[in-house]
C-alpha positions as a printed NumPy array, in Angstrom:
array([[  0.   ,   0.   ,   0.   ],
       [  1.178,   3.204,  -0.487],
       [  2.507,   5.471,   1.825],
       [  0.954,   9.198,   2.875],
       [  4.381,  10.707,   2.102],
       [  4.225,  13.283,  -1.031],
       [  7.315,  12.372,  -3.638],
       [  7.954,  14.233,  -6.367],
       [  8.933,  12.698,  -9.794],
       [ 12.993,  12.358,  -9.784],
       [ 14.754,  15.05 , -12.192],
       [ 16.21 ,  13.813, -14.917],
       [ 19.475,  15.495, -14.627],
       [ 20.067,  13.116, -10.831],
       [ 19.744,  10.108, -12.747],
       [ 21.708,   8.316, -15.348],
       [ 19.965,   7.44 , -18.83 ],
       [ 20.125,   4.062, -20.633],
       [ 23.304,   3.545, -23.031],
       [ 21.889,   3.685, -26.946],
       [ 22.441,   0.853, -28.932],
       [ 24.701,   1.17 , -31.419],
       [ 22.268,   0.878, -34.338],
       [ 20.266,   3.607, -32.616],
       [ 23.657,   5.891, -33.622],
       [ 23.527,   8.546, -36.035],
       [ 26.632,   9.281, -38.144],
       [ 27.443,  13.117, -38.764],
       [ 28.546,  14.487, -41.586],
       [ 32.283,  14.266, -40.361],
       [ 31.869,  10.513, -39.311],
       [ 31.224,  11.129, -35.867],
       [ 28.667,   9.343, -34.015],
       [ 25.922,  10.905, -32.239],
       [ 22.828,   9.504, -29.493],
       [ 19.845,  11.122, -29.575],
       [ 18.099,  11.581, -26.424],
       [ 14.26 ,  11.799, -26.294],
       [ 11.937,  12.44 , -23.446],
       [  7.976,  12.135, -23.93 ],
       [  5.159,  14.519, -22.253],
       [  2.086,  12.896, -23.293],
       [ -1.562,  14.108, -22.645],
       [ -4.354,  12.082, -22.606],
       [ -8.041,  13.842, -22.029],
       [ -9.84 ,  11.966, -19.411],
       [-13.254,   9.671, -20.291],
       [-15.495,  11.391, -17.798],
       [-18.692,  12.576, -18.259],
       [-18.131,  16.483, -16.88 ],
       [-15.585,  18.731, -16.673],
       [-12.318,  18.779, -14.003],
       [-13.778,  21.533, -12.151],
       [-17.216,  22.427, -13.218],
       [-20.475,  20.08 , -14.354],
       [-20.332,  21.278, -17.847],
       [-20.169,  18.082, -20.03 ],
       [-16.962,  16.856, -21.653],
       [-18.216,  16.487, -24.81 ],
       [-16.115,  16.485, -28.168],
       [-18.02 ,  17.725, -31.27 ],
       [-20.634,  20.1  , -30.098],
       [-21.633,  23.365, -31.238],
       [-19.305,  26.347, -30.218],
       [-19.475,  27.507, -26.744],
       [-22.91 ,  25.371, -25.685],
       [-20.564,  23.571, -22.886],
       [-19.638,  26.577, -20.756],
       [-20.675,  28.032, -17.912],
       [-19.538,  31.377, -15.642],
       [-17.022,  28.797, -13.37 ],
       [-14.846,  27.021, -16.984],
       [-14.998,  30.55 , -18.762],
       [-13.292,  32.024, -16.171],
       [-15.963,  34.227, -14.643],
       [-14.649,  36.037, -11.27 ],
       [-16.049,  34.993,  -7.251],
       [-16.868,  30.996,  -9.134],
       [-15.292,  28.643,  -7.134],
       [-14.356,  25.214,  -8.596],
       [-15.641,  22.003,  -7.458],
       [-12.545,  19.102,  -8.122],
       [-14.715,  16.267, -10.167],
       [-13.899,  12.867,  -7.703],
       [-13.552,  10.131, -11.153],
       [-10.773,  12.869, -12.85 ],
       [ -9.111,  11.688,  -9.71 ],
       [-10.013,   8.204, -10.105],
       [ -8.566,   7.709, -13.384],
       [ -5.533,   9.688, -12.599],
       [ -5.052,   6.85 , -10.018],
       [ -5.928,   4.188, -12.544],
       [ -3.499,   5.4  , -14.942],
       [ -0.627,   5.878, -12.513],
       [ -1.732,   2.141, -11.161],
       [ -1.281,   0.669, -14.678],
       [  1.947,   2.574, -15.418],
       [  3.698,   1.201, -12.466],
       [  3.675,   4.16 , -10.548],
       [  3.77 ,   5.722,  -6.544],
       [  0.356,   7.313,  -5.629],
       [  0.709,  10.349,  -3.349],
       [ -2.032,  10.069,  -1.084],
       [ -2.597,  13.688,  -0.595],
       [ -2.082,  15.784,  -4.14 ],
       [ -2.749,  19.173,  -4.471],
       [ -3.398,  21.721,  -7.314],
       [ -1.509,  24.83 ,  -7.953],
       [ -1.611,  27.637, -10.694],
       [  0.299,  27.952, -13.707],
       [  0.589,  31.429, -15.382],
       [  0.726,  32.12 , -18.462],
       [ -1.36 ,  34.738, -21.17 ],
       [ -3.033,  32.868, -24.106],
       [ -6.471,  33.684, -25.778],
       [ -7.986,  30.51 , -25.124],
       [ -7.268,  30.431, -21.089],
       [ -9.309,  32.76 , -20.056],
       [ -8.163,  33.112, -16.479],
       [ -4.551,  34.2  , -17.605],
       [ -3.825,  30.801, -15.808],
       [ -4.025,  26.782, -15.848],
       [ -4.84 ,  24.651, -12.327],
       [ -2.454,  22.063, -12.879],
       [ -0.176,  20.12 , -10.68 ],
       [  3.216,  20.787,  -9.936],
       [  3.894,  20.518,  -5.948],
       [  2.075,  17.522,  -5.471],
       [  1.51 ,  15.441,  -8.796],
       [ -0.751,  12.281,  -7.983],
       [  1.761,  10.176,  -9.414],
       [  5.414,   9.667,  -9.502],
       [  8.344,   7.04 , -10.354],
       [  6.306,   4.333, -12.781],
       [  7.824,   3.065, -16.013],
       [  6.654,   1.336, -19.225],
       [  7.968,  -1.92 , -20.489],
       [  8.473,  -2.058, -24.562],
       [  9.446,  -4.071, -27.088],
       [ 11.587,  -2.844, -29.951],
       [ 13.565,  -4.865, -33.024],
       [ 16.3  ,  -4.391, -30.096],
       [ 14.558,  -6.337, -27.713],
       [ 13.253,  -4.897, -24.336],
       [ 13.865,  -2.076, -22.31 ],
       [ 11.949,   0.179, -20.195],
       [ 10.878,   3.668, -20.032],
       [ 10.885,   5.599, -16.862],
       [  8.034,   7.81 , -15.981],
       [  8.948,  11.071, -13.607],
       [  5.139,  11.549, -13.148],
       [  1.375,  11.852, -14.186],
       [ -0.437,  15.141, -13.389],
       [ -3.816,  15.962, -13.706],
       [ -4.862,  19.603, -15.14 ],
       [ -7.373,  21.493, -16.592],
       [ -7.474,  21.743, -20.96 ],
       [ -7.145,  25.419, -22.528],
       [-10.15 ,  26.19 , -24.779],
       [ -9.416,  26.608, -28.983],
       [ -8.453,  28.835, -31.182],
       [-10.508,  28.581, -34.911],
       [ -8.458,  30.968, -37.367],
       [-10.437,  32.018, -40.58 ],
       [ -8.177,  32.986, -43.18 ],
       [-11.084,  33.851, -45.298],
       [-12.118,  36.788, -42.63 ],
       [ -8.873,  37.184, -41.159],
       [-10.05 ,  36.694, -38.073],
       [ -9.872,  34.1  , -35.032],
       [-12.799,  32.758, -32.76 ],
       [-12.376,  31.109, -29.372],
       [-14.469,  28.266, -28.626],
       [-14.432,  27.348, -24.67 ],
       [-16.104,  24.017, -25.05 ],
       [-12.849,  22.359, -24.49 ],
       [-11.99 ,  24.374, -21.475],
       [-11.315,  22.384, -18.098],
       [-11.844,  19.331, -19.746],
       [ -9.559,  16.836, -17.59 ],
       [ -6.548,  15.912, -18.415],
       [ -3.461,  13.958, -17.599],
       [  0.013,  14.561, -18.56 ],
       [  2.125,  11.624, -18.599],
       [  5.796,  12.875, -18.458],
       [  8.629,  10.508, -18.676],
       [ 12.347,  10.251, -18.884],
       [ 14.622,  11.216, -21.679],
       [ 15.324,   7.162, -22.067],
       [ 13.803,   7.23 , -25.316],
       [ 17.119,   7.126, -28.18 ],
       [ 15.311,   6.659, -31.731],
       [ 12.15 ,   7.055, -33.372],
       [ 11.546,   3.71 , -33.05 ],
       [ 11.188,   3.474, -29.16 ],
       [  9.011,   6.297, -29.386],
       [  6.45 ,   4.628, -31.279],
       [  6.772,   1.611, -29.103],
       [  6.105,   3.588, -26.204],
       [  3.183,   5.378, -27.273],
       [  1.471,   2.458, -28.381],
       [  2.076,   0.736, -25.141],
       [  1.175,   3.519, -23.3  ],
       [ -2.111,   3.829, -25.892],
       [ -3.414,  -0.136, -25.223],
       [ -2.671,   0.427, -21.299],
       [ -4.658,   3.466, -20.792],
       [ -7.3  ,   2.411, -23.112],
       [ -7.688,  -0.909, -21.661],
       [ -8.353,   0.437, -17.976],
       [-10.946,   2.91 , -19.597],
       [ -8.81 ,   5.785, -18.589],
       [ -8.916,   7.631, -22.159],
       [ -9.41 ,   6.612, -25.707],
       [ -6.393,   7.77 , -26.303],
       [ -7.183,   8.566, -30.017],
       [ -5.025,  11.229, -32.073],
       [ -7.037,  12.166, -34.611],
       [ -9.776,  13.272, -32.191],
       [ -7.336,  15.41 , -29.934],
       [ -7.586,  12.833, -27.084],
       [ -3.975,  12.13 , -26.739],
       [ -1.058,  14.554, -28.001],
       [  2.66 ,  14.642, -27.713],
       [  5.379,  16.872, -26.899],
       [  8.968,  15.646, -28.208],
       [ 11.787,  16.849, -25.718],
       [ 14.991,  15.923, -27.888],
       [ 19.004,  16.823, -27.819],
       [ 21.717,  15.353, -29.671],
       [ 25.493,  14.649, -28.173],
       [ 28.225,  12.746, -29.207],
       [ 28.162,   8.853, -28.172],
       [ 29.596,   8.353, -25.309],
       [ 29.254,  11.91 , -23.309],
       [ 27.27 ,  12.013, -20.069],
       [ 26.141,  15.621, -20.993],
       [ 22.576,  16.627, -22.542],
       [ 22.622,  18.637, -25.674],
       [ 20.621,  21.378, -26.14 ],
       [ 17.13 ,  20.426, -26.18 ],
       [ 14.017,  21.536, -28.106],
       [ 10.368,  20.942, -27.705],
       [  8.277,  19.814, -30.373],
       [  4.726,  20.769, -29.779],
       [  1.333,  18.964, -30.106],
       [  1.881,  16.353, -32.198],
       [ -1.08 ,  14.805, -33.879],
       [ -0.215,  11.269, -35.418],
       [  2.603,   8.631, -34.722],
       [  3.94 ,   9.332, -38.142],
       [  4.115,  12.941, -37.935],
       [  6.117,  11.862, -34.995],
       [  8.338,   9.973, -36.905],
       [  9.236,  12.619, -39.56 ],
       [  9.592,  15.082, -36.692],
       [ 12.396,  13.05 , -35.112],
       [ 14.555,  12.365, -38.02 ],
       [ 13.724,  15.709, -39.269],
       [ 14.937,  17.21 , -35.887],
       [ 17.823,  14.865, -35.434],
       [ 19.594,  15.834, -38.755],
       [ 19.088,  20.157, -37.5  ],
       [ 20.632,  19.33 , -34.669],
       [ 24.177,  17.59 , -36.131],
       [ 24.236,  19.565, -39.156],
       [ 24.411,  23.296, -36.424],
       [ 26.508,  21.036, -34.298],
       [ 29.323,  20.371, -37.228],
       [ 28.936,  23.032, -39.718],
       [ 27.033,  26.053, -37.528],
       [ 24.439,  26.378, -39.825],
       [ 22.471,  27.544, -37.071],
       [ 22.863,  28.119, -33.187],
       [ 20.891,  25.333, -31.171],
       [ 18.741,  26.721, -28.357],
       [ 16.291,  25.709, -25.677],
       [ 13.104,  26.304, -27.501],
       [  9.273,  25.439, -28.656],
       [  8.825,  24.393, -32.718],
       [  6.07 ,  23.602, -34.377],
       [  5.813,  20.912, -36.544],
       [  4.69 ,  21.434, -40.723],
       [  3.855,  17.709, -41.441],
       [  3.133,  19.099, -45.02 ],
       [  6.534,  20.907, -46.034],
       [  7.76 ,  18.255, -43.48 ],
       [ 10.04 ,  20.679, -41.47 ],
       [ 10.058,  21.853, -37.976],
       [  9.966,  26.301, -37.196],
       [ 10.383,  28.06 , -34.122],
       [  7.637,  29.06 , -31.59 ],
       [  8.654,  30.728, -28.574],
       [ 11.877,  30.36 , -26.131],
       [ 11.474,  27.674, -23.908],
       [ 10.073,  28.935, -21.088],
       [ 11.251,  27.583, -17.345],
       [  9.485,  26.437, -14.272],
       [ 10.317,  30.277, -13.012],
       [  8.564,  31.828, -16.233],
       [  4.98 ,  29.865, -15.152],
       [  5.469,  30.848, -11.66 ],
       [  3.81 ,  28.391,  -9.996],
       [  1.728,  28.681,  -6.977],
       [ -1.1  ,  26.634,  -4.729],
       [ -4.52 ,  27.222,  -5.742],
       [ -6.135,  28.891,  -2.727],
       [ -9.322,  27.403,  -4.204],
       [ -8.853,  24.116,  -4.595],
       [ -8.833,  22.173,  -1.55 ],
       [ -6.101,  19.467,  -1.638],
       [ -7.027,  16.104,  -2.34 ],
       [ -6.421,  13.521,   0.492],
       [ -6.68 ,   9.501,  -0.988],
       [ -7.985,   7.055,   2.248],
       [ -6.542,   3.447,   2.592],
       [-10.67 ,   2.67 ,   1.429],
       [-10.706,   4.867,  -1.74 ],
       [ -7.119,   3.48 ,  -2.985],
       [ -8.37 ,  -0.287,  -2.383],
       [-11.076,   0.592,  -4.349],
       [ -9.279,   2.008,  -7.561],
       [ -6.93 ,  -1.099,  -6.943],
       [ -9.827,  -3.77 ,  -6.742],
       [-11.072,  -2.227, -10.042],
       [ -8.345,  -2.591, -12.163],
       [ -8.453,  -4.955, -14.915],
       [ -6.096,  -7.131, -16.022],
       [ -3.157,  -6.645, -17.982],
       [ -3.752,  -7.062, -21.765],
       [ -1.131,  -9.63 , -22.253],
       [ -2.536, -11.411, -19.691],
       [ -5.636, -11.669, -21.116],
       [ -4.513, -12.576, -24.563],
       [ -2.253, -15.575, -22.585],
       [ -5.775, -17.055, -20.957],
       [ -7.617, -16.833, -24.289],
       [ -4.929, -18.658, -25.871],
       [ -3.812, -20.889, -22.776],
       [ -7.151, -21.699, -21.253],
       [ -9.884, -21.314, -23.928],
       [ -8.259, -22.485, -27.16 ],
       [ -8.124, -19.36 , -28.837],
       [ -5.607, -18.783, -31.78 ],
       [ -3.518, -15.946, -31.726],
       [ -5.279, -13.368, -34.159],
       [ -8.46 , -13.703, -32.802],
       [ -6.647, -13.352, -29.134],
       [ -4.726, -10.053, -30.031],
       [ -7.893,  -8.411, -31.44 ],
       [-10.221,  -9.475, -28.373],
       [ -7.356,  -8.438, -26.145],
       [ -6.472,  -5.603, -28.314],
       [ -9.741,  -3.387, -26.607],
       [-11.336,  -3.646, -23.05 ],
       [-15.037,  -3.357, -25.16 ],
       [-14.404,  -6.804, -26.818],
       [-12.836,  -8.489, -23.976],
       [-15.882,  -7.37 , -21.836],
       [-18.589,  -8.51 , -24.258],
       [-16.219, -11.443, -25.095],
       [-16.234, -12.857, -21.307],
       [-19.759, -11.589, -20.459],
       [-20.826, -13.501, -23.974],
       [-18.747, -16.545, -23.205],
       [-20.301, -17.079, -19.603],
       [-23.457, -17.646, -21.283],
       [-23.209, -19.764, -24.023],
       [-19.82 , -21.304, -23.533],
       [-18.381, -21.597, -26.965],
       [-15.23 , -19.494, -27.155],
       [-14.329, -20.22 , -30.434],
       [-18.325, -19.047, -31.781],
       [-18.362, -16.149, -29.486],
       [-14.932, -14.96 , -30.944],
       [-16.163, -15.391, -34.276],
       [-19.286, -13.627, -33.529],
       [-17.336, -10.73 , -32.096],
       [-14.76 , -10.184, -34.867],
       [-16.658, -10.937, -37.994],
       [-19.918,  -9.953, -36.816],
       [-19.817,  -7.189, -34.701],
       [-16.656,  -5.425, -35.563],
       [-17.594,  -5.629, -39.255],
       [-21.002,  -3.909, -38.288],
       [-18.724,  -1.435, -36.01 ],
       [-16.485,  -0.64 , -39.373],
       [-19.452,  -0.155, -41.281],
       [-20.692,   2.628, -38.906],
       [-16.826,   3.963, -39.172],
       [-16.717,   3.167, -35.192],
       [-13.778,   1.598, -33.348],
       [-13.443,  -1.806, -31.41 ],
       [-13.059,   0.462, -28.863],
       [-16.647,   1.865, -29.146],
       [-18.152,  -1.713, -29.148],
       [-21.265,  -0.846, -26.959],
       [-23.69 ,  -4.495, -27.109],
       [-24.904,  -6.331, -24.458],
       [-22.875,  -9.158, -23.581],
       [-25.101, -11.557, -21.983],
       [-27.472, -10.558, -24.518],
       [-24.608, -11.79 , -27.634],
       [-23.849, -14.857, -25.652],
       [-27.484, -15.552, -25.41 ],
       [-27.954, -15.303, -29.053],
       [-25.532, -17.836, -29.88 ],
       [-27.166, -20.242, -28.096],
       [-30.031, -19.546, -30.192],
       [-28.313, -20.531, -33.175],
       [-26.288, -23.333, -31.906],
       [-29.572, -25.586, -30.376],
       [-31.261, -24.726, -33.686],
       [-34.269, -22.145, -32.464],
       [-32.763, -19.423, -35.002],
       [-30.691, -19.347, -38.567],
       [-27.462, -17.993, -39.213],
       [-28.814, -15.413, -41.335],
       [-31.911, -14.034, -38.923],
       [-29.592, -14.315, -35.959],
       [-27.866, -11.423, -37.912],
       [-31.24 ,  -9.337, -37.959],
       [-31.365, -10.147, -34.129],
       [-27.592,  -9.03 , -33.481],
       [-29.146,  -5.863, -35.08 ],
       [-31.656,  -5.119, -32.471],
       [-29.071,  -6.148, -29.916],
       [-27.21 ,  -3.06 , -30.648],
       [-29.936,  -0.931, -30.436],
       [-30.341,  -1.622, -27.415],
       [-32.471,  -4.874, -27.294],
       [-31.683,  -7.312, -24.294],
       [-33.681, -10.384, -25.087],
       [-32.566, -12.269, -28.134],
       [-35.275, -14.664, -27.972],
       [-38.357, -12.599, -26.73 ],
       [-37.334, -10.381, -30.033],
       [-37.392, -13.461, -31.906],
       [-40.228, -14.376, -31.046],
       [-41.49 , -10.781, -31.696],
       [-40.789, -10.885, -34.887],
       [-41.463, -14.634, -36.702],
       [-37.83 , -15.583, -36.524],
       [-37.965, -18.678, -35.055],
       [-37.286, -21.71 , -36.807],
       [-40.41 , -23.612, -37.351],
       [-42.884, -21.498, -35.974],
       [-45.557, -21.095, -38.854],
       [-42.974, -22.052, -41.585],
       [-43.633, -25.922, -41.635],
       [-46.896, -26.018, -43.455],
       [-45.366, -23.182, -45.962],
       [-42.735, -25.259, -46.798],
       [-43.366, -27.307, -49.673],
       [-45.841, -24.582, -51.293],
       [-42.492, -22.352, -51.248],
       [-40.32 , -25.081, -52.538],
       [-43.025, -26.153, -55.779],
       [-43.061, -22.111, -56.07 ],
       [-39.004, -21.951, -56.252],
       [-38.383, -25.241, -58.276],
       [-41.323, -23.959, -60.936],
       [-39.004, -20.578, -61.293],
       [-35.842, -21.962, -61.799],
       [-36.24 , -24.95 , -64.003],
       [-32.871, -23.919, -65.077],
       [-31.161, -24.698, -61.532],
       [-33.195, -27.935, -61.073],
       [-31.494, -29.091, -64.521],
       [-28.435, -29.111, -63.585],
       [-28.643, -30.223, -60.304],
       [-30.177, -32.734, -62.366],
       [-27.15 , -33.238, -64.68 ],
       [-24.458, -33.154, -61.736],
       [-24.1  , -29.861, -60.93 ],
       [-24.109, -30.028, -57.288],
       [-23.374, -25.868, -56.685],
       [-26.924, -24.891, -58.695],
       [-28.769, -26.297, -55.37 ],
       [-27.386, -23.623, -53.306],
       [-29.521, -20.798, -55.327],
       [-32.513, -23.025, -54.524],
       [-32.163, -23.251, -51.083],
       [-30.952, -19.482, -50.782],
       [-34.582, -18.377, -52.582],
       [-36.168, -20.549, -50.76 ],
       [-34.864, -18.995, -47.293],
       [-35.713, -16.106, -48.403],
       [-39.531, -16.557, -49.174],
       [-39.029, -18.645, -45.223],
       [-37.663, -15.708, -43.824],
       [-35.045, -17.742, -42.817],
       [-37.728, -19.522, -40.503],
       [-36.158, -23.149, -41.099],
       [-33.611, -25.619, -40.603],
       [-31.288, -24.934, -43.817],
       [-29.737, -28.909, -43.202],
       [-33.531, -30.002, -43.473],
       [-34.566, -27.72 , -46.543],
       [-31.903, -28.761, -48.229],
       [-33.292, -32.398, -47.806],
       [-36.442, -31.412, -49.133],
       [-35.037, -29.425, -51.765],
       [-33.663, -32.714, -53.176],
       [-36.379, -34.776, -52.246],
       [-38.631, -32.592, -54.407],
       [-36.106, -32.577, -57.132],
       [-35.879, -36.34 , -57.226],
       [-40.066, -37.093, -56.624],
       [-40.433, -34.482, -60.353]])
């Protein structure tokens, strides 16, 4: 359990950093060698319902300014509220990254002037983050190694700027204003592009799993600041470093490293230009980095305690809690699906690939008790109605038991194949009773189909004299058209093994 102390994260400059590899070297234009050195600050916006601070919903999409009110706009004499689950989740995140949990965090001020914060300042955490000293386990073409996390800090999000360069003009919207965050800063262990990308898609499946953030990029959810320097192999000392801000894609990521990496040893050997501590911006379409702003220090924000915010003190009952919810790791997952239920590998890395399919998976599987059904269900069914809808696996939102249920249906015989689909349907809008809504709706198999059935089949032969000729000659495949036509006039209200007898029965008797 943890302990009431408060730690802050360790600075990077009292510890040492991992030795690159050698193929993680990049040779100068002289034929020197040179490491690069990358740290990560990584936000990720919180999957709550309201704000940090305020009950304004955190809502992405809406119209322009519809989610403010006097206490996120940064009305004077409103007094914030701290919103318990942003705390929750900060936990959960800091719990799944390996980390120390102060029990008693506290929020201070940041200062700074920007259009879109309207109180000339951001509540974030700097005296007392909620969580310190974790690290991240990834796997490269170099094998292992981990990544250090300093600490995870929970803060309020600035609103945003629209520019029109049709008008000329710029709008703020302060939707986006106090939405939670948490910033997820970790050591400069990080020496190529490559265990970048590792990390953030570790760090991506982690947080996603424990329902701590969707952690998607192209919806703003999760962004990345590149801290990188360059210095010969070998040295102890950090080069000069730059910050690379808000970056919106993995790949844009990419380019910005080896982009950066280059500027930095071509003003290091020839002077093109002299390296200093400062913000770029990143132009992923003339693919080259520009200059913001000076870096600013921890002096520039000056940071104080919000007199406001009362600090937040975590009981032995409410960390238990967090604990006791936490789910398992996804690897460990996938290893049961594979180990204990027979699972093959793909259809284990895409159910343990996102918490929503692992959920419905095991709620689904405690019902009917067919893993290898349920997972087909899941992945061909259900995802492939999620993709048509241009949703995630991630956004999988069915009813389990419901799904499991289902597949019961089909496997004693009560429904087809092809109306269990319609049923899956009305299971994700919302229906909970497979077989009530069969019932509902003439989809069980039998039930007023059995005296239709050889009026149907005379009707289909007498249309498709063609087919029945040669299935006649030899031509097993032209009974499959039958049988489909005559499902379809069924409404799929029969056996399809027993139709098919039927079929040929009738085929045989003419």
């Amino acid at each position: 359990m943890a302990s009431n102390e408060i730690i802050m994260g360790m600075a990077a400059s009292t510890l040492g950093t991992p030795v690159a590899d050698a193929s993680d070297l990049t040779l100068g234009p002289s034929g020197t060698a040179y490491e690069t050195v990358i740290g990560l600050e990584v936000h990720v916006e919180l999957a709550t319902k309201s704000k940090l601070f305020c009950s304004c919903a955190n809502e992405s999409g809406a119209e322009q300014n519809t989610h403010v009110c006097p206490a996120c706009c940064g009305m004077p004499g409103m007094l914030p509220v701290t919103n318990k689950r942003v705390v929750e989740l900060g936990m959960t995140a800091g719990m799944m990254l390996h980390c120390h949990i102060n029990r008693t965090t506290t929020f201070d001020k940041k200062s700074y002037y920007y259009p879109d914060l309207p109180c000339s300042y951001q509540v974030t955490q700097w005296f007392a983050p909620i969580c310190v000293n974790g690290s991240v386990h990834i796997e490269t073409s170099k094998g292992g190694k981990d990544i250090r996390i300093k600490q995870i800090h929970m803060e309020e999000d600035a609103g945003k700027l629209v520019h029109s360069a049709w008008t000329n003009t710029t709008m703020v919207d302060f939707n986006r204003t106090s939405v939670p965050l948490c910033e997820i800063v970790s050591q400069p262990d990080m020496r190529s592009a490559e265990d970048v990308v590792a990390y953030l898609e570790r760090l991506r499946a982690l947080l996603r799993f424990a329902k701590v953030s969707e952690c998607r990029f192209e919806r703003g959810t999760m962004r990345c600041d590149v801290n990188l320097s360059v210095r010969p192999a070998g040295s102890d000392a950090l080069g000069v470093r730059t910050e690379m801000k808000n970056m919106n894609s993995i790949s844009a990521i990419e380019r910005a490293i080896a982009y950066e990496v280059k500027r930095h040893i071509d003003a290091i050997e020839t002077g093109s230009e002299e390296l200093v501590q400062e913000t770029r911006g990143w132009d992923d379409e003339k693919g080259v980095s520009f200059s913001m702003r000076n870096k600013e220090t921890a002096a520039d924000y000056r940071y104080f305690p919000d007199p406001n915010i009362m600090p937040v003190v975590i009981d032995d009952a409410w960390y238990a809690s967090v604990e006791a919810a936490l789910p398992d790791f996804p690897e460990v997952v996938r290893a049961r699906y594979i180990d204990e239920l027979g699972l093959s590998e793909y259809d284990a890395d895409i159910l343990s690939g996102s918490r929503a399919c692992s959920d419905v998976f095991n709620a689904a599987y405690a019902v009917c008790g067919q893993a290898k059904e349920t997972a087909n269900w899941i992945i061909s069914n259900c995802l492939g109605f999620l993709n048509r809808k241009q949703l995630t696996a991630d956004e999988l939102d069915i009813d389990g038991t419901a799904l499991g249920k289902l597949i019961k249906l089909v496997a004693d015989g009560t429904v087809s194949s092809a109306n269990a689909k319609r049923i899956l349907a009305a299971l994700f809008d919302g229906e909970t009773d497979p077989e009530a809504y069969a019932k509902r709706s003439g989809l069980i198999i039998g039930e007023g189909a059995d005296d239709l059935v050889p009026g149907v089949i005379a009707k289909v032969l007498a249309a498709n004299a063609a087919d029945v000729e040669a299935y006649r000659g030899g031509r097993e495949k032209a009974l499959q058209p039958l049988i489909g036509k005559c499902m379809k006039e069924l409404r799929g209200n029969c056996d399809p093994k027993a139709l098919r007898q039927q079929i040929i029965d009738a085929i045989n008797a003419g």
